[in-house]
ZAMARGU-4260 file (C-alpha; in steps of 0.2 Angstrom, whole numbers, plus 5000, padded with zeros to 4 digits):
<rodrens>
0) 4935/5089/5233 | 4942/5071/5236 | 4936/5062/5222 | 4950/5053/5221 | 4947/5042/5233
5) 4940/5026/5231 | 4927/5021/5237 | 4931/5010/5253 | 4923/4992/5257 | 4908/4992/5268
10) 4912/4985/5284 | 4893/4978/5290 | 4895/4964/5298 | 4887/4948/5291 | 4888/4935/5279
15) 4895/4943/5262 | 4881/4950/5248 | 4879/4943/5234 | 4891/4954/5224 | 4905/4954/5237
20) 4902/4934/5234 | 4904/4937/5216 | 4918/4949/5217 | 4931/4936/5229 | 4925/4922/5215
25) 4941/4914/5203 | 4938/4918/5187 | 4929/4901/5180 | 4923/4895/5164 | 4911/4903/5167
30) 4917/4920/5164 | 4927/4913/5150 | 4910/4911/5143 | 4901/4927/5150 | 4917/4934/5139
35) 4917/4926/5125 | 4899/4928/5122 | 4902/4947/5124 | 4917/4948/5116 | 4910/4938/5101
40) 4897/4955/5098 | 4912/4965/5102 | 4920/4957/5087 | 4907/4957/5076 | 4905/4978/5081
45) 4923/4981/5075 | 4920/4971/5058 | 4907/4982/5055 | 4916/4998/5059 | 4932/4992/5050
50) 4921/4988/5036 | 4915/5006/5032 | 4935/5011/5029 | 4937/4999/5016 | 4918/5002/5008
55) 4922/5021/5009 | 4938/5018/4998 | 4929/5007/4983 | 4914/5020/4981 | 4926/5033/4981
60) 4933/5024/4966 | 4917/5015/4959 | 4903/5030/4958 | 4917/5042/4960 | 4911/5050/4975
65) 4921/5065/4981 | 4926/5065/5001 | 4915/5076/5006 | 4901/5066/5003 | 4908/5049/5009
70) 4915/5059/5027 | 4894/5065/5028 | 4890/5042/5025 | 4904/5041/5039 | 4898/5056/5051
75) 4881/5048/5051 | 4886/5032/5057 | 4894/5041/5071 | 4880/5053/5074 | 4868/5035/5078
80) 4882/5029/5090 | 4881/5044/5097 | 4862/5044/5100 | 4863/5025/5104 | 4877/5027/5116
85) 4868/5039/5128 | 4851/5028/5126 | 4856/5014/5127 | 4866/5017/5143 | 4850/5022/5152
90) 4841/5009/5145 | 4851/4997/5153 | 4849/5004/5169 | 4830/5002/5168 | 4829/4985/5156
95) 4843/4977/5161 | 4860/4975/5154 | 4858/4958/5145 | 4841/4963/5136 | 4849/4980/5129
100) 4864/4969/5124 | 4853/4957/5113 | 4842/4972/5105 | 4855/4982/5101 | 4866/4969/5091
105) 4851/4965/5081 | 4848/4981/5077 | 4864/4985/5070 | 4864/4968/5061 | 4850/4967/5050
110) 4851/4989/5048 | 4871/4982/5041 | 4863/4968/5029 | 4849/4982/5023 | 4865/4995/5018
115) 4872/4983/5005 | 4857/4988/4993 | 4861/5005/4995 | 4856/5012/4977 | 4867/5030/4982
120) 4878/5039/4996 | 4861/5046/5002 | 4853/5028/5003 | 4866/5022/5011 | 4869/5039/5024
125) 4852/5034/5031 | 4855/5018/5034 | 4873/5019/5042 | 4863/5033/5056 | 4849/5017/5060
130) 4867/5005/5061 | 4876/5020/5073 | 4862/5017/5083 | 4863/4998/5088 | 4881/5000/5088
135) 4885/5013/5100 | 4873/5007/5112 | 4881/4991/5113 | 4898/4993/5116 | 4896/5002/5133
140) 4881/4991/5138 | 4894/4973/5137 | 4908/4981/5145 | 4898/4988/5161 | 4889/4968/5162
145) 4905/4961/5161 | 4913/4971/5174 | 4899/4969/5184 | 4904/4949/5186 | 4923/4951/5183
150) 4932/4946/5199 | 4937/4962/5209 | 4957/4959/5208 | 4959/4955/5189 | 4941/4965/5184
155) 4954/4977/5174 | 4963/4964/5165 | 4946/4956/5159 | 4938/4971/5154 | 4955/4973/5143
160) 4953/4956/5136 | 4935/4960/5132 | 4941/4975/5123 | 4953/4965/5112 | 4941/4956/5103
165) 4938/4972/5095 | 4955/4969/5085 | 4949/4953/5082 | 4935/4961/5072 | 4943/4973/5065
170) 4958/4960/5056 | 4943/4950/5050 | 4938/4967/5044 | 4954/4970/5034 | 4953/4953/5030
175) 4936/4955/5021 | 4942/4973/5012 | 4958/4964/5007 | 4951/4947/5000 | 4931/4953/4996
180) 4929/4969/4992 | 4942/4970/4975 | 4936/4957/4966 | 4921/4967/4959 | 4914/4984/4959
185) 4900/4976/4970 | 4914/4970/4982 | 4909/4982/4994 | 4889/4974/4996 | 4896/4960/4999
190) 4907/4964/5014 | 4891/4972/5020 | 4881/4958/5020 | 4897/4949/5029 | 4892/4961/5044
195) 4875/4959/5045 | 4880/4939/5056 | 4876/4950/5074 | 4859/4949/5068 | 4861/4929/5069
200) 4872/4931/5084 | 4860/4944/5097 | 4847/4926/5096 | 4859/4919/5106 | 4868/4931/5116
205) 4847/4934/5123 | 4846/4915/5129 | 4861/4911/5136 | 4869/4926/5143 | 4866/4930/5163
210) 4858/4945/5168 | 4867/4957/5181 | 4868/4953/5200 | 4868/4970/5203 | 4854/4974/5191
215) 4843/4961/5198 | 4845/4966/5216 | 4841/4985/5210 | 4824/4980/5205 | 4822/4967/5219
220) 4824/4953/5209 | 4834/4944/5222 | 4828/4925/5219 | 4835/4926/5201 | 4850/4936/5209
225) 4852/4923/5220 | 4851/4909/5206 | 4867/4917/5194 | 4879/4920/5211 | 4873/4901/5213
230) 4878/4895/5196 | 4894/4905/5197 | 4901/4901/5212 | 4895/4881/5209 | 4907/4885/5192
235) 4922/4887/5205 | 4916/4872/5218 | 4910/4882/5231 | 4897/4877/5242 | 4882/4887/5246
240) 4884/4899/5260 | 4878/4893/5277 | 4869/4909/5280 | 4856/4921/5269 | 4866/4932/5262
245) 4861/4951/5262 | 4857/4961/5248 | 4868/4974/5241 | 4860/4989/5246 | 4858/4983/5263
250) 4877/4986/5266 | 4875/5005/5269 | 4862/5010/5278 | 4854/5026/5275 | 4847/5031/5292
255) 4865/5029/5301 | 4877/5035/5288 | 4878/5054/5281 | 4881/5054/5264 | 4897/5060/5259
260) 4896/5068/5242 | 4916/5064/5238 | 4910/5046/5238 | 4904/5037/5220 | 4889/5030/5230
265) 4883/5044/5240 | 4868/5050/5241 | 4857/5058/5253 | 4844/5045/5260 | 4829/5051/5253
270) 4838/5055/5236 | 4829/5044/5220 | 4838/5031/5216 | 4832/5031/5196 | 4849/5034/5183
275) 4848/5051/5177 | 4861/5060/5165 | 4860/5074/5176 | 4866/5064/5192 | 4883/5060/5184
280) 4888/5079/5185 | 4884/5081/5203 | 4897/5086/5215 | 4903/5067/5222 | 4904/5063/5201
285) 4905/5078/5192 | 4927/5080/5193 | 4926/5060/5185 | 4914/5063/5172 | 4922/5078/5165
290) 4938/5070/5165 | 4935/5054/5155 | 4922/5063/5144 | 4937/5072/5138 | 4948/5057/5138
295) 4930/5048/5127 | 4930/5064/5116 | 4949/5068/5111 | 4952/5047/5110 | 4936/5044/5098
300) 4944/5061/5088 | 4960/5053/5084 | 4955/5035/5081 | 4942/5038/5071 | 4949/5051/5061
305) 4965/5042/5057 | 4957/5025/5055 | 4942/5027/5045 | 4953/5036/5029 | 4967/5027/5032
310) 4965/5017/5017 | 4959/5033/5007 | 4975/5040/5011 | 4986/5026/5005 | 4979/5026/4990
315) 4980/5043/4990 | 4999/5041/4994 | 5001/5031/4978 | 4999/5013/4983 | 4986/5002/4972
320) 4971/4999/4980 | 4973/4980/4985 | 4991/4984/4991 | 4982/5000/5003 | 4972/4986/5010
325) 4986/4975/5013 | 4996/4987/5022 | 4980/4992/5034 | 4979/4974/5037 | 4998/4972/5043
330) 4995/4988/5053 | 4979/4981/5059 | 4987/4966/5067 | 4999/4977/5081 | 4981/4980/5090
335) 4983/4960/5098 | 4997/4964/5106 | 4993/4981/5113 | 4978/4973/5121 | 4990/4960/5129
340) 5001/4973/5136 | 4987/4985/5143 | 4977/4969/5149 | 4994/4965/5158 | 5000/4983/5164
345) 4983/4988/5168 | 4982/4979/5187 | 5001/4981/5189 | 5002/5000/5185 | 4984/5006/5187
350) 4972/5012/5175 | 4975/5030/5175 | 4993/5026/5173 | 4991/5013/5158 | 4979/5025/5150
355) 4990/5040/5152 | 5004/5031/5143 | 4997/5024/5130 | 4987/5038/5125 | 5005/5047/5124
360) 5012/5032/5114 | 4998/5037/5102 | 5003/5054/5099 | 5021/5049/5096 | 5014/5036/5084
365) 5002/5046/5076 | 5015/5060/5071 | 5028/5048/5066 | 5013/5042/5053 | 5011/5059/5046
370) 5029/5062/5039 | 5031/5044/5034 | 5017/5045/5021 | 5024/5061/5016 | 5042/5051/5012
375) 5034/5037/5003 | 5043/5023/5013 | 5033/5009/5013 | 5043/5002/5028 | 5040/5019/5038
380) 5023/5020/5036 | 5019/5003/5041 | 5031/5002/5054 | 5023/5019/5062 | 5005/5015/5057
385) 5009/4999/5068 | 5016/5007/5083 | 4998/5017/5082 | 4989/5004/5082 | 4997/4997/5096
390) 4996/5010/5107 | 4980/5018/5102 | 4971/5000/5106 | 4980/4997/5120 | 4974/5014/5126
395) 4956/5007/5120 | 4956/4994/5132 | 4961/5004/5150 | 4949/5016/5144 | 4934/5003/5142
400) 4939/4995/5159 | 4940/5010/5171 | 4924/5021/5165 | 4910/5007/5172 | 4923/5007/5189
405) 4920/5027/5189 | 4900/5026/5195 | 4887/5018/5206 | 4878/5001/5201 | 4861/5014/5198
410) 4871/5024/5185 | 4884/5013/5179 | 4877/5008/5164 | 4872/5029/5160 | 4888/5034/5163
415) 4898/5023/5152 | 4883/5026/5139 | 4886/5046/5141 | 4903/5044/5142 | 4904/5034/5124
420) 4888/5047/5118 | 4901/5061/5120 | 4916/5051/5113 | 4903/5048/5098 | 4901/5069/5093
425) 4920/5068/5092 | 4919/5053/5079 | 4906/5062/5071 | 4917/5078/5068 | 4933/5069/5067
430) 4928/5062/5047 | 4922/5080/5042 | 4939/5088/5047 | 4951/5075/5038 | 4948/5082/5021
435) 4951/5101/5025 | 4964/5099/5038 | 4973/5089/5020 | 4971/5101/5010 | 4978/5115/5025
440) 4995/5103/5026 | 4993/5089/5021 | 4994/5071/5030 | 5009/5078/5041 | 4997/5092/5048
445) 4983/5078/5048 | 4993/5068/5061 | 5003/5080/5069 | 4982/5088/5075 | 4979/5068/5080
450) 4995/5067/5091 | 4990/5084/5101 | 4972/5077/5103 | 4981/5063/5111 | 4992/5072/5123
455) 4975/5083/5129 | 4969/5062/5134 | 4984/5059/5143 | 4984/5073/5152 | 4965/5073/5156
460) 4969/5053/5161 | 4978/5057/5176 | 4965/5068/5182 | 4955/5051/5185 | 4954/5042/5203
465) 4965/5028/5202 | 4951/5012/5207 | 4962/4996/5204 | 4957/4985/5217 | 4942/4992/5225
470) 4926/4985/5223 | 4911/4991/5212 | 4903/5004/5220 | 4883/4998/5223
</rodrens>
């Protein structure tokens, strides 16, 4: 099997297609917007996640809920993005990446705002399952539209970029827990009604947002198609091209070509073109999507597992509430720079390499975590907790960038929606586990299990084809 190869540039020739237009474009204001605006959701995604850490610490205080109960409030969250990863993935394919975009944050939104009158943990179960379910479809629909319009030789570093407005959510995040949620016993509803703004937000994220090129040209919607390329490329002050330029899927014809089933975009010419789970384990995909569903599933494991009771465990450690939130703040803040570093090494070392050796910068971390809340130092356990978070985001970034590279324009959107889906059953378990793995060994057996779930990722990374450079595979 060679499916490591990437998958080379058609050589028809002709005036360019659309997408090999958009892929030789600078990057423009343009993009800066197209980013921003997803970024933006992204943002507002991780305030939400991060806000369930600090919620789950004051009700475990205020209505004295033990941790089995509140692990079940988490696991359900994780459970929806599960679900909604997997869905909305394929219904990106069929409605389009920019409508699923918009539905999905208002979903989550106003499912956030209905959780802060939550009257018990079952109340409020329910209602973190219908927020899972906006959320985890989101996140894998905004990163596959904005690779789809990234420039081809930095597409890597933008979809990193993208990826860091994640640890601008989640400092808001530990901003709220830190600021809002001790000043009363009904702290935590308020910081829940603080994430319901994508609700707001998906209103303009539906108007202003382009749709994909690729998407368009898929359902023969070449006029609009033609329309974004325009209003990109007049962004960068190019003119329009002298000739009509061909459609992507006229690039490879099907009647002179045999498919090569190594390829990403091979299929045999009278193969259906619809997405379909399935499609994604057939033999030009199925090395690929075996190996990052691992690197989705051990990655979701450790980070969720470590972050969403971190500050349960500080406390736990015997540091006062307010002062556990302060500390997750401080370690929250190592996730900027860890998106700068992967967003820079990411095109100069590759993806499979930047993701191999962040993920192993994890595991170090993680352990190094473990015995320092076991020592009480404050300094240790910040410092670790921050090298963590440094590498663990970073790792975050490369991961988001390379999975929408891995497939076909037909199955891009459903294989980073399977791929987060089976990232999301590992989140799901990963709360459960915390509280008996800590009564087995404590925190230094809790983190010592996340670091070798990390070094499984890193070694699974590497069996990923290394795409840096090569164009989107239509």
């Amino acid at each position: 099997m060679t499916d490591d190869v990437a998958t080379p540039t058609p050589g028809t020739p002709g005036p360019p297609t659309r997408t090999e237009r958009l892929d030789e474009l600078p990057f423009t204001r343009k993009h800066g917007r197209l980013l921003v605006g997803s970024g933006l959701g992204w943002a507002l995604d991780a305030l939400d996640v991060g806000l369930l850490s600090f919620v789950i610490a004051q009700l475990a205080v205020v209505w004295s809920s033990d941790k089995g109960a509140l692990a079940f409030v988490a696991s359900a969250g994780f459970a929806g993005m599960a679900i909604g990863a997997a869905v909305g993935g394929s219904l990106s394919d069929r409605l389009g990446r920019k409508t699923v975009f918009a539905l999905t944050l208002l979903v989550y939104g106003l499912a956030t705002g209905l959780s802060a009158l939550s009257w018990s943990v079952g109340a409020l179960l329910v209602l973190r399952f219908v927020v899972g379910l906006g959320l985890g479809a989101e996140l894998p629909v905004a990163s596959t539209l904005v690779s789809e319009f990234s420039p081809r030789r930095i597409r890597g570093r933008v979809v990193v970029l993208l990826e860091a407005f994640w640890a601008l959510g989640s400092i808001a995040a530990a901003l709220v827990g830190w600021l809002v949620i001790p000043l009363s016993d009904d702290g935590w509803r308020w910081a829940l009604l603080i994430g319901a703004l994508p609700a707001l937000y998906a209103v303009f994220v539906r108007l202003r947002m382009p749709e994909s090129v690729r998407f368009l040209e898929a359902r023969g919607r070449h006029d609009e198609a033609e329309r974004t390329v325009r209003a990109f490329e007049e962004a960068a002050g190019i003119a329009r091209p002298a000739a009509a330029p061909r459609a992507a899927a006229d690039t490879r014809p099907a009647d002179t070509r045999p498919a090569d089933p190594s390829r990403a975009d091979a299929r045999p010419a009278d193969a259906p073109r619809a997405s379909s789970a399935a499609a994604l384990l057939r033999d030009g995909l199925r090395r690929r999507t075996v190996a990052i569903w691992v690197v989705w599933f051990m990655t979701n494991f450790s980070y969720y597992g470590a972050f969403v009771w971190l500050p349960t465990l500080l406390v736990e450690a015997g540091f006062p509430l307010v002062k556990s939130f302060e500390y997750t703040l401080l370690i929250t803040l190592a996730q900027l720079p860890g998106y700068a570093a992967s967003a820079w090494l990411i095109e100069r070392w590759g993806r499979r390499g930047t993701l191999a050796v962040f993920l192993l910068g994890s595991a170090v971390a993680a352990t190094a975590f473990g015995f320092g809340a076991v020592s009480g130092s404050a300094t240790q356990i910040v410092v670790s907790g921050m090298f963590l978070s440094f590498f663990n985001l970073g790792a975050w970034g490369a991961l988001y960038a390379v999975t929408p590279e891995l497939y076909p324009t037909r199955l891009r959107g459903t294989g980073a929606g399977w791929a987060a889906g089976v990232g999301r059953i590992a989140s799901i378990a990963a709360p459960l586990t915390v509280p008996p793995l800590l009564v087995l060994g404590g925190t230094p057996v809790l983190f010592a299990v996340f670091g070798g779930v990390f070094v499984v990722a890193a070694v699974a990374a590497l069996a990923l084809p290394e795409l840096r450079g090569t164009r989107l595979a239509e």
